[in-house]
N, C-alpha and C positions, 0 to 999 in steps of 0.2 A: 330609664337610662341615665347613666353618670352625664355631668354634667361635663363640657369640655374640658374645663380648667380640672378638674377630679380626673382626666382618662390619660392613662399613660401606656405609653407600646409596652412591648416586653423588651427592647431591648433597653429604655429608658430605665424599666426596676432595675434591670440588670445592672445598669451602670450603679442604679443608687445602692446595688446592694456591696457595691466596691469602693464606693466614696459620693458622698450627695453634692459633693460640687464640683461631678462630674455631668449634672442636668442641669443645663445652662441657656443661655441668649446662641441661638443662631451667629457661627462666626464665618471667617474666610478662609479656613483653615484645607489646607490641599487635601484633599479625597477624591485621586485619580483614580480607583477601581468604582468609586458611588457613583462620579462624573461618568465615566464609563458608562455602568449596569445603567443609568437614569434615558443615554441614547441609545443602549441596545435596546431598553423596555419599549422606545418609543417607536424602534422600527419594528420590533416583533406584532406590534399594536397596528402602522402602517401597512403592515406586510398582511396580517391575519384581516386586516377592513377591505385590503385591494380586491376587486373580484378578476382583472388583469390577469394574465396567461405568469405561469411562476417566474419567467424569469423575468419580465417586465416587473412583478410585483415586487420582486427583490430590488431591483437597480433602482428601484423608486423611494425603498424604503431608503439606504443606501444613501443615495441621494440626498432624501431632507435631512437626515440624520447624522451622517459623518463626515459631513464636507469641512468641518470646520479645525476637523484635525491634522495632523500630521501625517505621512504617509505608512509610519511606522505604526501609530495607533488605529489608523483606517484599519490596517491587517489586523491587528488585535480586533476590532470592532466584527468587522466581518468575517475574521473565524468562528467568535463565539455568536455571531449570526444565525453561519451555517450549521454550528453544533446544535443549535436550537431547532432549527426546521429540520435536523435527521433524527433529536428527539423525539419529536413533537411535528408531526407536517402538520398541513393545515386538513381540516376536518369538516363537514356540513352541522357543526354547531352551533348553538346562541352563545354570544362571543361577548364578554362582558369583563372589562378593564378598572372600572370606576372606583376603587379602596372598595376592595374585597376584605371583609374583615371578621372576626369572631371577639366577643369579650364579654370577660366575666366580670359578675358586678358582687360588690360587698359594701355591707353598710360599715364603717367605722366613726365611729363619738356622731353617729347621729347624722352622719352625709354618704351618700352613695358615691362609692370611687369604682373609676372597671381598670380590667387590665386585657388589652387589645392585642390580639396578633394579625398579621397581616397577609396578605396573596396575593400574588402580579394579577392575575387571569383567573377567570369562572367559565368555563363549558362547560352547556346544559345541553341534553340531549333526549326529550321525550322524559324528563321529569326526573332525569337521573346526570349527577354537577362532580366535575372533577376539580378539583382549585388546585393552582397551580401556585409554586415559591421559585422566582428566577433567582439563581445563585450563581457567582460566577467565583466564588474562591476556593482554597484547597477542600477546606473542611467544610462543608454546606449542610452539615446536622443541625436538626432547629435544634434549638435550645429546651431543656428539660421545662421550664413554664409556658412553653411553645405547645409540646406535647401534653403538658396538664389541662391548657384551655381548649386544645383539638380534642381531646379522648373524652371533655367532661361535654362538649356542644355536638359532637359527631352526630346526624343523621344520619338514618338508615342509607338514602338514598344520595351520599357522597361520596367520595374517594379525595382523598389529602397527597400530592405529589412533589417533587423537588427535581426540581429541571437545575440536575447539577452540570456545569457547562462542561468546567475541567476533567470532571468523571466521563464524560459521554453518556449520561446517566439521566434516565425519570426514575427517580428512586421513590418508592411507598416510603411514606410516613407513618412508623411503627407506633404505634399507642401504648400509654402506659398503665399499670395497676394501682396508682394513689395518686391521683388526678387532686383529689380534695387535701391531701397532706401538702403536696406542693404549691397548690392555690393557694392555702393560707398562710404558707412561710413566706409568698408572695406579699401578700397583702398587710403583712405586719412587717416586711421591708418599706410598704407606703408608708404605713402607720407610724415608722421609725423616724422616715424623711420629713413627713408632714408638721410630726406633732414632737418635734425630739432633732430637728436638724443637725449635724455635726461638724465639725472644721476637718477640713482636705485631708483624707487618710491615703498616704500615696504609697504606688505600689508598681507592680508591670504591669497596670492597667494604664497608668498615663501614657502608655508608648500609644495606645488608641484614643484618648481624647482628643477631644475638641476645644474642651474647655481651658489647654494646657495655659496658655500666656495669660491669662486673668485669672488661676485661680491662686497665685502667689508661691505656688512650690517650685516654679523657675520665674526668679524675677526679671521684671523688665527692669534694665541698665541703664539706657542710657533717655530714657522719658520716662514722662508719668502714667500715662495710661496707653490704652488700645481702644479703638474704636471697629465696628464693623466694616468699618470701608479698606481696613489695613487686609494686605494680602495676606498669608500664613503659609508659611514652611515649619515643619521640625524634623529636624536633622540627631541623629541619634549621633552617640562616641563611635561608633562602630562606623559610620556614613561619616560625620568630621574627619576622619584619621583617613576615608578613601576619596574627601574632596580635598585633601592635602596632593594627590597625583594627580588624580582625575576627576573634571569638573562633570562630567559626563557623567562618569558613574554613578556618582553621591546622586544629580539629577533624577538618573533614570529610576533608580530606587526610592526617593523623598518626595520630589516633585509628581513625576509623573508616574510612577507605582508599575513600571513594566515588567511584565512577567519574567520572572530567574531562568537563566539556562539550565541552572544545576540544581535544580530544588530537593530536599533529600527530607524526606520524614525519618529522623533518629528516633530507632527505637530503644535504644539502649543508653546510659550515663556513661561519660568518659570517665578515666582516672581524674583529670583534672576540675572534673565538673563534680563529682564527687569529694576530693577533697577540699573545695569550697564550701560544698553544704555541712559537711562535719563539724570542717573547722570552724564554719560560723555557728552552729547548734551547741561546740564549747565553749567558743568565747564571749557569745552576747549576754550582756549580766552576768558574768560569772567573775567577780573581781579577786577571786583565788583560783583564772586559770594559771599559774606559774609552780603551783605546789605540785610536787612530786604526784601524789595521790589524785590529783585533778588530771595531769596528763595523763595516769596510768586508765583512767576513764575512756579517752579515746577509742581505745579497743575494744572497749562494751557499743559505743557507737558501729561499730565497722564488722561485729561479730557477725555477719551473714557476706562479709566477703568471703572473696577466697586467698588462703593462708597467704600468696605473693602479693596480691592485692593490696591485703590488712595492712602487712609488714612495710610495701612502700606510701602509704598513707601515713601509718604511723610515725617512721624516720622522717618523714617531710614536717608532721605536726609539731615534734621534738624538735625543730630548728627552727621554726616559727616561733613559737613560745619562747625560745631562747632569744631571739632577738627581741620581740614585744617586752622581755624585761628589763631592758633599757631602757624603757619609758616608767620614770618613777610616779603613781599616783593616774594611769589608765585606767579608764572605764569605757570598755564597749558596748555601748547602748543600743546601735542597731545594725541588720544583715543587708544586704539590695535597696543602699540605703539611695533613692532615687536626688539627682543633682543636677544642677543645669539654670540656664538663666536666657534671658529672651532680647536681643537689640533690634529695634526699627529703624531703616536707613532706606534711603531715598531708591527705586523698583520700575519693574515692570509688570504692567497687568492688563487684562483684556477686557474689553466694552465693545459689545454688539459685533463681535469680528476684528475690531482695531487694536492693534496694541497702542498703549497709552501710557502716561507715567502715573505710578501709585507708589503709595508708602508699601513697603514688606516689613514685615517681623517674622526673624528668622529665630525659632528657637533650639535651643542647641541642648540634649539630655545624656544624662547615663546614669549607670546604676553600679554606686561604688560597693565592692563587698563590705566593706566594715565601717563605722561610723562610730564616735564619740571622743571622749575629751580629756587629757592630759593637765588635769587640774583644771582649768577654767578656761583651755586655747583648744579651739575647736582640731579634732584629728580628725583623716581621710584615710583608709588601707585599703590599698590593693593589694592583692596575690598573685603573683605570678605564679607559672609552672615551667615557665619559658625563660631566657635570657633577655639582659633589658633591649629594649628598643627604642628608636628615635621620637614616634608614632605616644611614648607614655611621658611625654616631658607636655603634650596639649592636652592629653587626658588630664593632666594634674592641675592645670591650669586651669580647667573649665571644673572641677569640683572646687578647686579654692575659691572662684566668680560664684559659684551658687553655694558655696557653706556660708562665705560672707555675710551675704545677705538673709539666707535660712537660718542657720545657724549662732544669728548675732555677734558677732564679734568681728571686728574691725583693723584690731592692732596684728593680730597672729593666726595663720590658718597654717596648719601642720597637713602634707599631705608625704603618704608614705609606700614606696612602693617596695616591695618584698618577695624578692625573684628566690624558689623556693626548689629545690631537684630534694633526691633521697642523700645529700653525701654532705651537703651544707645551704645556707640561707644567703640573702645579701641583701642592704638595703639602700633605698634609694632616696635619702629624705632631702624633701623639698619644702623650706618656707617663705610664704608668704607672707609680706608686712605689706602697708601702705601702697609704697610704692609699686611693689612688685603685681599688687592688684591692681592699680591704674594702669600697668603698662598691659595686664591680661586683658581689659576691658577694650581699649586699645586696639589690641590683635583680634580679639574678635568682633568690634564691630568694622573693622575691615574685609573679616573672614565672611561677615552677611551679604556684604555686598554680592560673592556671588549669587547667590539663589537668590536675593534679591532681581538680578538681572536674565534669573529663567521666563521665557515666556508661555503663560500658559496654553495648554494645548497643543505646543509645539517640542518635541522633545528632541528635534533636532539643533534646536538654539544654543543648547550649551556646551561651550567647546570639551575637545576631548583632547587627550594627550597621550601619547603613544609612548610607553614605556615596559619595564617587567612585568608589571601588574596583568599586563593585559592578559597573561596566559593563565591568572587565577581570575581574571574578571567574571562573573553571572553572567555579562549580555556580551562577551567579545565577538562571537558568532552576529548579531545582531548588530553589535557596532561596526565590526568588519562592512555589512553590505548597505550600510547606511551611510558612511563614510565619503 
């Protein structure tokens, strides 16, 4: 068997196979759906040991396990309770909880390393084991090296299941035909991490790290370091711009991770989410997008839309360009080019039941479309497809606080915003010097304060504010009767 320090989950390669310093030290970083699934596992486990009449055995689980929440998340708790026992009722089986696990082992330069998947629950029944994966979020598909180590360890006399909460669902765990191709594209992801480590490759993977405030692609501002005892928030552009109305909101979404009213799986690309991906595919690296024959490119990109599609793409693209030549001596160096920086300021946090006072670090991200540099001064591009708004004068301000320091340069950050229709272009430039970065720094470590001042487990703590917003709000229904 691998040795401990050799054995890694699947979802730790996974990280490493998106950036290796995203496998880090244990932080305090907010993971209210883990928080969550960690007390529902523990009453599924209460409830499945009670021998107690069911509805005793419920209120018991109940009991030890969600009294410490909020009334709104008690509901959350106990729904996906009960979705569980109408999956899954209880049964006359040998009932076994303890890291249920499968892994596979591979020698590399000479040390056995494994790669481990996991299962809430094992019922055995006369010599025949169903393993159980409690899920509680949209998508609850194991991951393809999930199914590589279940299809290559399967026994005859197992069954593999996914107690999807949100689905109402015990779904089978379908197995796959190259179990050994993907175990080893595995195991020379270790082999990469191990023997080959690399510096922070950032990406839309840091929206789900952990490791965000230590690993230096949003710096901390206003101290030197973080320690494990600091609280963690991260706050996305998109949550900053709806903790500007409402403190509630930004909360319920950051903080305490509560379920959307409006959740909508898109199945299809907008226009405007489409002429982002174009426009970035022509312009990173390409330091003759402005010649005639490079625009006319465009349309080779776009050749599977359809002809009104192509046609308002392309006049959008053509006004773009036309303004980017303004800029004498650009070079676009990167797409989703990830931004943001991290302040700790004086909090609240929880010990044993009590609220207590603790440091918070609140970290503040987004993801600018375009990046790179107008001779040696760092450039920021956004795209609009909209007219300007109030909401992109904070956005701009929190990419010039994380270019600063990412991006080295101190004297000039150029941030540009480029509100784009089919009929003409406009632009919105903004620079920062010196100054104008102390006063950013400034505004937001004011702005940490609030999430600083969320309490955990309590998601009724953070004020809310009744304004327009609320009839696009995700939880208005939810904050209406919480209120």
């Amino acid at each position: 068997m691998a040795d401990k320090d050799n054995r890694y989950s699947t979802s730790a390669v996974k990280k490493m196979s998106q950036c290796h310093v995203s496998v880090g030290k244990k932080t305090s970083l907010a993971k209210p759906k883990f928080d969550r699934w960690r007390d529902l596992n523990s009453a599924i486990i209460d409830w499945i040991n009670n021998d107690a009449i069911e509805e005793t055995s419920v209120k018991v689980a109940e009991r030890n396990n969600f009294q410490s929440y909020d009334p709104i998340q008690k509901k959350i708790l106990s729904d996906l309770f009960s979705r569980f026992r109408t999956i899954y009722p209880k049964r006359q089986y040998t009932f076994n909880h303890q890291y249920i696990s499968k892994e596979i082992e591979k020698e590399i330069n000479g040390e056995i390393y494994g790669i481990t998947t996991h299962f809430a629950y094992e019922f055995e029944d006369e010599g025949h084991y169903e393993l159980v994966r409690l899920k509680t979020a949209h998508d609850p598909s194991p991951d393809l090296i999930d199914l590589a180590i279940l299809t290559k360890l399967k026994e005859d006399n197992e069954e593999f299941y996914t107690a999807a909460l949100e689905l109402d669902d015990l779904m089978d765990i379908d197995l796959i035909d190259n179990p050994d191709e993907v175990i080893d594209e595995y195991f020379e992801i270790i082999k990469s991490y191990v023997y080959d480590r690399q510096k922070r490759t950032p990406g839309s993977h840091c929206d789900f790290c952990d490791q965000a405030s230590r690993c230096g692609q949003f710096p901390l501002i206003n101290e030197n370091k973080i320690n494990r005892n600091v609280r963690e928030v991260k706050v996305s552009k998109t949550n900053l711009v709806k903790l500007d109305k409402c403190e509630r909101r930004t909360a319920w979404n950051v903080q305490y991770g509560l379920p959307r009213e409006d959740y909508i799986e898109f199945e299809s690309e907008s226009t405007a989410t489409k002429f982002h991906k174009y426009s970035q595919q022509m312009l990173v690296d390409n330091e003759n997008y402005y010649e005639d024959e490079n625009i006319e490119d465009f349309k080779k990109l776009t050749v599977n839309e359809d002809g009104i599609t192509q046609e308002e793409l392309f006049n959008k693209y053509k006004y773009l360009v036309a303004k980017l030549t303004d800029y004498e001596n650009l070079v676009i160096k990167e797409a989703e080019y990830i931004l943001g920086c991290t302040f700790i300021v004086e909090g609240k946090g929880e010990r044993k039941g009590e609220v207590v006072d603790q440091k918070v670090a609140t970290i503040f991200n987004g993801k600018s479309d375009l990046a790179g540099r107008v001779g040696d001064t760092p450039i920021i591009i956004e795209l609009k497809t909209r007219p300007e708004m109030n909401e992109d004068a904070i956005e701009a301000e929190l990419y010039a606080l994380g270019a600063s320091s990412i991006m080295k340069q101190e004297d000039e950050i150029i941030v540009l915003h480029i509100y784009v229709s089919e009929h003409n272009a406009e632009v919105k430039e903004r620079r920062f010097g010196p100054s104008e970065i102390e006063s950013a720094k400034a505004k937001f470590e004011s702005i940490a304060n609030k999430p600083a001042s969320w309490i955990p487990y309590d998601a009724l703590s953070p004020k809310y504010t009744v304004g327009d917003w609320c009839q696009t709000c995700e939880f208005k229904n939810t904050c209406s009767e919480y209120r």
